[in-house]
C-alpha positions, -999 to +999 in steps of 0.1 A: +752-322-804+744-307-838+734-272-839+692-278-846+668-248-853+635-253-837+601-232-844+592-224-806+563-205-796+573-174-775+561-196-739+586-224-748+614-201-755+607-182-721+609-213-705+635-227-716+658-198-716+646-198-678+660-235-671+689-225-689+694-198-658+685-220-635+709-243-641+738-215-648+727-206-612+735-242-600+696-248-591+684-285-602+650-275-621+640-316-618+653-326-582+649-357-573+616-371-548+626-382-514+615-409-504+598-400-475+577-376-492+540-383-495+518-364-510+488-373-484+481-387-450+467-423-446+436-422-418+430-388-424+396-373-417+378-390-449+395-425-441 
């Protein structure tokens, strides 16, 4: 991957000098979704 200098605000670099720990630290930043996740509850009190 060729060696390209960005202009990055000061928030970008903190971030991604953050994923780059993350991911030193064996922590997936981006895991997957289960499947059986859900994000709400069908016949709940509104319906």
């Amino acid at each position: 991957m060729p060696d390209i200098e960005l202009d990055l605000n000061d928030q970008q670099l903190v971030r991604r000098n953050k994923l780059a720990d993350l991911r030193a630290a064996g922590i997936d930043p981006y895991p997957q979704r289960l499947a059986s996740a859900r994000t709400h509850i069908r016949g709940g009190p509104t319906g």
